[in-house]
C-alpha positions in Angstrom: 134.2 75.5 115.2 131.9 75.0 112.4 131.0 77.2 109.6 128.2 75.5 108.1 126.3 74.0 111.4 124.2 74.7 114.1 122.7 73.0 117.1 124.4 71.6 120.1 122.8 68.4 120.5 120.0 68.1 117.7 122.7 69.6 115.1 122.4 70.5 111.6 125.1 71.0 108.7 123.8 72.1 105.4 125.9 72.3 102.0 125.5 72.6 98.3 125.4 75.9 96.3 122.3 78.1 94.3 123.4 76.5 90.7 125.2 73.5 92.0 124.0 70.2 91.0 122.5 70.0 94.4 122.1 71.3 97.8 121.3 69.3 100.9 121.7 68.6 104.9 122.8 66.2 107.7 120.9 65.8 110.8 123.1 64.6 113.3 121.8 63.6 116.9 118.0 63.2 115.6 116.7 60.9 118.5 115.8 57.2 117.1 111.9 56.0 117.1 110.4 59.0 115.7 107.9 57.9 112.9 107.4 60.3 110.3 106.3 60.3 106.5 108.1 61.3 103.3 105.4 63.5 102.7 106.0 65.3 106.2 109.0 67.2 105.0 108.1 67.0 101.2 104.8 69.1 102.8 107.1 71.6 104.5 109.2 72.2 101.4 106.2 72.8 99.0 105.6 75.6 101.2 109.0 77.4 100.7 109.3 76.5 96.6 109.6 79.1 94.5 107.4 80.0 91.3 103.9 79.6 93.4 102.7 82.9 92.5 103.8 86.0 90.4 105.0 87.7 93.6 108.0 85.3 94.0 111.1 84.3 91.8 109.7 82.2 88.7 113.0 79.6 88.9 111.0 76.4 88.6 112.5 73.7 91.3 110.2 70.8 92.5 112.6 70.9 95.7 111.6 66.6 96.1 113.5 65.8 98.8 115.9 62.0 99.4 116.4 60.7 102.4 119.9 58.8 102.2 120.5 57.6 105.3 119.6 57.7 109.4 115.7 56.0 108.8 114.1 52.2 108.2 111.1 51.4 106.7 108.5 50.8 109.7 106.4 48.2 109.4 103.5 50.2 109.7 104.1 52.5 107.2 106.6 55.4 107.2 109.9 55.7 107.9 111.1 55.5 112.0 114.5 57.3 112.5 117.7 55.2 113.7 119.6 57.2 115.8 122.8 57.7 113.3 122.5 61.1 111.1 120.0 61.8 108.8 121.3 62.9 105.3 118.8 64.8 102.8 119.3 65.9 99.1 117.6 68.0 96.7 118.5 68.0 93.3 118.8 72.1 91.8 116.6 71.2 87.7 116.1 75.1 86.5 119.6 77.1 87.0 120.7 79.4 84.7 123.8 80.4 85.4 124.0 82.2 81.9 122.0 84.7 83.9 124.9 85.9 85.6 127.7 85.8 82.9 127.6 89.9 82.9 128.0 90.2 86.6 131.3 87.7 86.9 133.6 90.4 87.4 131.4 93.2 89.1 130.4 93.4 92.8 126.4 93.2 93.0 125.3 96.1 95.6 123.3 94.4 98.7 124.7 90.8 98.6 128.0 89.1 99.2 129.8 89.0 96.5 132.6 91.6 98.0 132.7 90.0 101.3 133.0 86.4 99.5 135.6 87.7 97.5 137.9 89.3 100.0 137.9 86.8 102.5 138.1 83.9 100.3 139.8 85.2 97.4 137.2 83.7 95.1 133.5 83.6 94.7 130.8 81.9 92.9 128.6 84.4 90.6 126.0 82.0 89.5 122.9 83.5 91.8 125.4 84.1 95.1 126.7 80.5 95.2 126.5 79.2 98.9 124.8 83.2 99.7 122.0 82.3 97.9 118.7 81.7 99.6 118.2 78.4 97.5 120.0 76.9 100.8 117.2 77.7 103.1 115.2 75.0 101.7 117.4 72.3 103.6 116.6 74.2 107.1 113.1 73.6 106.3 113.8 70.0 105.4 115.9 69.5 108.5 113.2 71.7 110.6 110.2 69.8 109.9 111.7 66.6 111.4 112.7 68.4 114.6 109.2 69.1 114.8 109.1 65.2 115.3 111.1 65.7 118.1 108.5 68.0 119.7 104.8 66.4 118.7 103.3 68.4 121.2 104.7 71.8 120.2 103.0 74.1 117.5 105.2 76.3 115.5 103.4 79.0 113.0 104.5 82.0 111.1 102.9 84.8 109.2 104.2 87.5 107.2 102.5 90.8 109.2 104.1 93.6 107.1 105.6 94.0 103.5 107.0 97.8 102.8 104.8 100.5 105.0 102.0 98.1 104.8 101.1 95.8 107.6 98.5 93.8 108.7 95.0 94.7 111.1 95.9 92.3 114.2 92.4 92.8 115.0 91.8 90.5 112.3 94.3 88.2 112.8 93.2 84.4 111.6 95.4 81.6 111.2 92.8 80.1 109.2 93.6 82.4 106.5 97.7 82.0 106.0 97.6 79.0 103.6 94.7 80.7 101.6 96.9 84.1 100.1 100.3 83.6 98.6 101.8 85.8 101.2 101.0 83.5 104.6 98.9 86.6 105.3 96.6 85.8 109.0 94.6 88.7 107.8 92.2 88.6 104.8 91.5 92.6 104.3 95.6 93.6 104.0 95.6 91.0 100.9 94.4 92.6 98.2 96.6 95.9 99.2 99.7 94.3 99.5 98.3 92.1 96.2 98.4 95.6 94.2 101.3 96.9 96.1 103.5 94.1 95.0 102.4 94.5 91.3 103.3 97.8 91.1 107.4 96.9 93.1 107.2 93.6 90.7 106.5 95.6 87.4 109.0 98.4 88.0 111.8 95.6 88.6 112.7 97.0 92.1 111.9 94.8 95.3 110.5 95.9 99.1 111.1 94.3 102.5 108.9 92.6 105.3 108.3 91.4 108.6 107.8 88.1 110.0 105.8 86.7 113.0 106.7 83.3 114.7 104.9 81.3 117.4 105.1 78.5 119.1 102.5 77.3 121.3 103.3 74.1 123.9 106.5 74.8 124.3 107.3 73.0 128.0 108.3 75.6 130.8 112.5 75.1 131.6 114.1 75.3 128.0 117.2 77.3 127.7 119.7 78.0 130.1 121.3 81.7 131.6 124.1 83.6 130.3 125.9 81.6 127.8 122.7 79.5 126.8 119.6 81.3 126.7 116.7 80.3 124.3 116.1 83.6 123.3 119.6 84.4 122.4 119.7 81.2 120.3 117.0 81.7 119.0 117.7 85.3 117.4 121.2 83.4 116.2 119.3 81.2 114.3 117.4 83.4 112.9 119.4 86.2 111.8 121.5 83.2 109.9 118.5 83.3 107.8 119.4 85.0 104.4 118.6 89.0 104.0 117.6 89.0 107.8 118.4 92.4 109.7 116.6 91.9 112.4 114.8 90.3 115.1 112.8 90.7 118.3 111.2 88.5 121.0 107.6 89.4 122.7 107.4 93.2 122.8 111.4 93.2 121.5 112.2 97.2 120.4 108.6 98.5 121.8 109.6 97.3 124.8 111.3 100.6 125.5 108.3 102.5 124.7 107.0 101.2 128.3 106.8 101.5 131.8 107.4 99.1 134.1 104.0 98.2 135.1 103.1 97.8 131.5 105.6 95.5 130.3 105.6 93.2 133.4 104.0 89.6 132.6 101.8 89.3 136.0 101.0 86.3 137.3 98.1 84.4 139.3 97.3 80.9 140.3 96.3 78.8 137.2 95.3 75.1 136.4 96.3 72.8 138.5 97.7 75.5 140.8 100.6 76.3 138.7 101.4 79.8 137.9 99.4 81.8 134.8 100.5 84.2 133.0 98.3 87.5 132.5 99.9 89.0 129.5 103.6 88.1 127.6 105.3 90.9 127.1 108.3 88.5 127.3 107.3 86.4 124.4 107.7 83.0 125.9 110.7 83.8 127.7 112.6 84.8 130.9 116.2 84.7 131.8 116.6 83.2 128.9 114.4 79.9 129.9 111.3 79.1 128.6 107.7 79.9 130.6 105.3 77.8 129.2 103.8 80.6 127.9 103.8 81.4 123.9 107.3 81.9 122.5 107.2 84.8 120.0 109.7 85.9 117.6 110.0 88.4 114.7 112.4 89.1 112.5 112.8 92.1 109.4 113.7 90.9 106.0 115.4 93.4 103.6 114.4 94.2 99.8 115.5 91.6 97.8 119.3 93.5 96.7 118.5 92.1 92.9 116.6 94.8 91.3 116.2 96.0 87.2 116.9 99.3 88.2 120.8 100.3 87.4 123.0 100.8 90.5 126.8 102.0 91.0 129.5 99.8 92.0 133.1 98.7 91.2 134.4 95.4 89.5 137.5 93.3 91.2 139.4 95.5 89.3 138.8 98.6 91.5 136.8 100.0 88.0 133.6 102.0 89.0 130.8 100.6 86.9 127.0 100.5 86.4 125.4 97.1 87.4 121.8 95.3 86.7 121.1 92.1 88.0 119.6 90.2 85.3 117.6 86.5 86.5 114.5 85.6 88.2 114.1 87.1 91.6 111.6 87.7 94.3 109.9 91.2 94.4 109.9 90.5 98.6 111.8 87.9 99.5 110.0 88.2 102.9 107.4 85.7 101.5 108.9 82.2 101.5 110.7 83.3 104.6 108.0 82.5 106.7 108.6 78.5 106.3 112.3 79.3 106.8 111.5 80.9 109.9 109.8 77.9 111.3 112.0 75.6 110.5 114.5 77.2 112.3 112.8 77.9 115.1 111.8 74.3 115.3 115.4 73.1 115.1 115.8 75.5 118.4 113.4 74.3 120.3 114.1 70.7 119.3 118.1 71.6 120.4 116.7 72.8 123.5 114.7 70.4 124.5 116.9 67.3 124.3 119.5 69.2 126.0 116.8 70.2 128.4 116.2 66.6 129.0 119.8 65.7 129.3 120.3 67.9 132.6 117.4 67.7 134.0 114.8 64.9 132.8 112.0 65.5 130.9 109.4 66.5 133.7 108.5 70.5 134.5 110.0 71.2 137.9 106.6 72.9 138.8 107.7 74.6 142.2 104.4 74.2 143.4 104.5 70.6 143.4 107.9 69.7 144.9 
C-alpha cells in the first residue's frame, strides 16, 4: 500500500508540501520511445499557475518544471523517454508562511488541519502543508506526458457551472475555453460569472463549481469488471483531487431521473460495420470497459474553505475560538481544476491502456471481424 501513488502500471508518486522548498513527482513505468518537448508539460502547467487573473489566488509561482531523470536528449530535438522513472521538480519562489503564524494552534473550518492532526499527531500550518492544492501541479506535470502515452486520444475539460450559475450547452465551443480565465466553452455565461465572482472575491467569501471532462479516441476494451473498471478508477482519481465532493460519468445522478428507454445507448451498424452508438448516456463506458464512444466525467468542487469572513472553531487545546484565514486564496478554486482534471484523467487512461495492452494486445477485438 501506498499513500502517495496511483496507477497500477503507468504509476505516479507525488511529494513536497505548499511552503516547502519544493514539490514534485515520479513517473514510474512511463513506456521508453515517447518523444516529447520541455515545453509539452511546461504548456500544461502554465495552464494550472496561479496569479493569471483576479479570480484566482495572487501567490506568484512560475511552476518551471526539471526533468531529473528517465529521458535523453534525441537527436532530433526533444527529449525521448528511457524506460526507468521519470523524476520532475518544481521549485515553490512566493510562500509566505508568515501568513499563517495566527492559525498555528487553531483548526481552520473546511480543510484538514483536524484530521492531519489527529491521525498524525502533528500538522503543517503553512497553507495546509501536503493538503494544499499547490500539489496538484505535479499531477498535471505527470498527466501531460501520459498523454504521450496515448497520441491519438483527446482529453479536454471546461468549467460548466460556478455557484447557481452555469453555462448555455447550446452554446457550447471549445474554441472559446483558452479565451476567458475560467475555461468557459460558452462565451455569453462569461461576463455573468465575470461579475459574479467580483462580487464573492470583494466580500472575502469563496463559491464552488463544476467540471466537465472528455476524452475523445479513447480505443473500445479499456478497463476491466468488478475490481477494475475504468469508470470506478476513474472517479478514484478524481475525487483525490483537492476540495472534490463529487463526481459523475455520462448522465451520472440524472440518470435516475430516467426511464429505461431513455437512458439506453442504442446501437446500429457503423463504419466499417462495427457497432455505433446512437446516444451515450453511459459516458464512454460499460461494465466498466471502455466503448469507443466519448468518455465523460464530472466532478463538483467545493468553496474554497479560506474565506475573510470570521468562522467558529476550537484550537488543539479544546478552546472554542473565532478564526480568519488570512493569505492569498482563490474566490473558486473550481477554476485551475480543470487542468487538474485532465491530467488525471489522462494518467487513467494512460494506466489503462498499457494494462490493456498487456492482457490482451493492442488491437480492438471488434466481434464483427473475428
Amino acid at each position: 500500500m501506498s499513500f502517495n501513488t496511483f496507477g497500477h502500471l503507468f504509476r505516479v508518486t507525488t511529494f513536497g508540501e505548499s511552503h516547502g522548498p519544493a514539490i514534485g513527482c515520479v513517473v514510474d513505468g512511463c513506456p521508453p520511445g515517447l518523444r516529447f518537448a520541455l515545453e509539452d508539460i511546461q504548456a500544461a502547467l502554465d495552464r494550472r499557475r496561479p496569479g493569471q487573473s483576479r479570480f484566482t489566488t495572487q501567490r506568484r509561482e512560475p511552476d518551471e518544471v526539471r526533468i531529473l531523470s528517465g529521458t535523453l536528449e534525441h537527436p532530433e530535438g526533444g527529449l525521448v523517454t528511457t524506460g526507468t522513472p521519470v523524476a520532475m521538480l518544481i521549485e515553490n519562489v512566493d510562500q509566505r508562511s508568515k501568513d499563517y503564524s495566527d492559525i498555528a494552534g487553531s483548526y481552520r473550518p473546511g480543510h484538514a488541519d483536524f484530521t492531519y492532526d489527529v491521525k498524525y499527531g502533528i500538522r503543517d500550518h503553512r497553507g495546509g502543508g501536503r493538503s494544499s492544492a499547490r500539489e496538484t501541479a505535479m499531477r498535471v506535470a505527470a498527466g501531460a506526458l501520459a498523454a504521450k502515452v496515448l497520441p491519438d486520444v483527446t482529453v479536454r475539460g471546461a468549467l460548466v457551472r460556478i455557484g447557481e450559475i452555469e453555462i448555455d450547452r447550446s452554446r457550447w465551443d471549445w474554441a472559446e475555453v483558452p479565451n476567458n480565465p475560467f475555461f468557459c466553452p460558452d462565451p455569453g455565461t462569461v461576463p455573468l460569472w465575470t461579475e459574479y465572482l467580483d462580487g464573492i472575491r470583494k466580500a472575502g467569501s469563496s463559491v464552488g463549481a463544476v467540471i466537465e471532462l472528455v476524452a475523445e479516441g479513447v480505443p473500445p476494451g479499456l478497463g476491466a469488471p468488478i475490481y477494475g473498471k475504468l469508470d470506478s478508477d476513474i472517479t478514484a482519481a478524481l475525487m483525490g483531487i483537492n476540495a472534490v465532493k463529487g463526481v459523475e460519468i455520462g448522465e451520472g445522478f440524472n440518470a435516475a431521473l430516467l426511464t429505461g428507454e431513455e437512458n439506453a445507448d442504442e446501437m446500429r451498424r457503423g463504419n466499417e460495420g462495427r457497432p455505433a452508438f446512437l446516444a451515450n448516456h453511459a459516458g464512454g463506458i460499460l461494465g466498466g470497459i471502455s466503448t469507443g464512444a466519448p468518455v465523460i466525467a464530472r466532478f463538483a468542487v467545493k468553496p474554497t474553505s479560506s474565506i475573510l469572513t470570521p468562522r467558529k472553531t476550537v484550537d488543539k487545546y479544546g478552546e472554542e475560538t473565532d478564526l480568519i484565514t488570512k493569505g492569498r486564496h482563490d474566490p473558486c478554486v473550481g477554476i485551475r481544476a480543470v487542468p487538474v482534471g485532465e491530467g488525471m484523467l489522462s494518467c487513467v487512461l494512460a494506466d489503462h491502456f498499457l494494462r490493456h495492452r498487456g492482457q490482451v494486445g493492442d488491437t480492438p477485438r471488434w466481434p464483427f471481424e473475428r
